[in-house]
C-alpha positions as CSV (number, residue, x, y, z in Angstrom):
1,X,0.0,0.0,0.0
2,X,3.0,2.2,0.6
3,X,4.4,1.7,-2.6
4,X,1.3,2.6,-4.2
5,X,0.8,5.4,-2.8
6,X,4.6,6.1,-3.3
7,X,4.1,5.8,-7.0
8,X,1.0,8.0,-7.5
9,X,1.6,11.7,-8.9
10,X,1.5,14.5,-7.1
11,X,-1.9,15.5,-8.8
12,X,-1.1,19.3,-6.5
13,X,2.1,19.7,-8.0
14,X,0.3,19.0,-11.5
15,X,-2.4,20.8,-11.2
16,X,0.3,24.0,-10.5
17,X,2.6,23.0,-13.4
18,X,-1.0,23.3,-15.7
19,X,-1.8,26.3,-14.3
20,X,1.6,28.2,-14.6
21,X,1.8,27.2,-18.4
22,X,-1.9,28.2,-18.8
23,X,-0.6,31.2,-17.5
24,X,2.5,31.8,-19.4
25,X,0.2,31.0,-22.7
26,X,-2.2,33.8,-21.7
27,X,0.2,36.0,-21.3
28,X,2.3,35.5,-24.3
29,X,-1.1,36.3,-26.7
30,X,-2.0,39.5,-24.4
31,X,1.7,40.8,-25.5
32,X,1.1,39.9,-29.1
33,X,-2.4,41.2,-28.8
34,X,-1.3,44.5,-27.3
35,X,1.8,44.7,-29.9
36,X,-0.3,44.0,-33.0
37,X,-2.6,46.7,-32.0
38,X,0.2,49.2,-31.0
39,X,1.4,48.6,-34.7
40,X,-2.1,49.7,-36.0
41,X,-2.3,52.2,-34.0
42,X,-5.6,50.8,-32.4
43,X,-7.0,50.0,-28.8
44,X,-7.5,46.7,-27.8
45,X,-11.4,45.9,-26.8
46,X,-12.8,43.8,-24.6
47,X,-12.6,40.0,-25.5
48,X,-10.2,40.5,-28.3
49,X,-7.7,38.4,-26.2
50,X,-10.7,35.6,-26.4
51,X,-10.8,35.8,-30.1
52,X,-8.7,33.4,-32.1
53,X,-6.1,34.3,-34.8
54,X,-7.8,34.9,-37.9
55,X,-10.9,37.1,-36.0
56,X,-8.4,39.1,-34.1
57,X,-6.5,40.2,-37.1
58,X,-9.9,41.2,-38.7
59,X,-11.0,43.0,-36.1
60,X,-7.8,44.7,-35.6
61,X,-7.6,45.7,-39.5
62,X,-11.2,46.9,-39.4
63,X,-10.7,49.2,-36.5
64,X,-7.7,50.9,-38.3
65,X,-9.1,51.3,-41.4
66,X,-11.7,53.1,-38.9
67,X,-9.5,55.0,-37.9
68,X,-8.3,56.0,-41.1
69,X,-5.8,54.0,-42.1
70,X,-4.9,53.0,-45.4
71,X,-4.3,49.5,-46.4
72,X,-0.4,50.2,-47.1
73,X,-0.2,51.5,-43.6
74,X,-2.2,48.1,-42.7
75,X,0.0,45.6,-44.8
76,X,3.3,47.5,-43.7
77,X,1.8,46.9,-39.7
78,X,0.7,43.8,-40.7
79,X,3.8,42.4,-42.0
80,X,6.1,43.2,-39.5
């Protein structure tokens, strides 16, 4: 019984290590979320960090050709 118990996971320990990558993911797309809008010179909104790739950059576009910009200005942003 010992041994059993010796052998079983830390299922704590696992649940942490899930919850610190979950983490690090989360924040890794805020910075590109926050840098991709910086470049279009628009404001991130509420659940665009929910959105997923394709919507985001969308979104994103749409809002700066809102705001005036051109779609050189767009594709330069965009490509960098």
């Amino acid at each position: 019984m010992n041994q059993e118990a010796a052998n079983m996971p830390n299922f704590g320990a696992l649940a942490d290590v899930h919850s610190t990558l979950a983490n690090m993911g989360s924040m890794r797309k805020k910075g590109q979320v926050n840098s991709l809008a910086a470049k279009l010179g628009v404001d991130v909104q509420t659940g665009d960090y929910d959105l997923d790739a394709s919507a985001l950059g969308s979104a994103l576009m749409a809002r700066a050709k809102e705001a005036g910009k051109t779609d050189a200005e767009i594709a330069a942003a965009m490509a960098e």
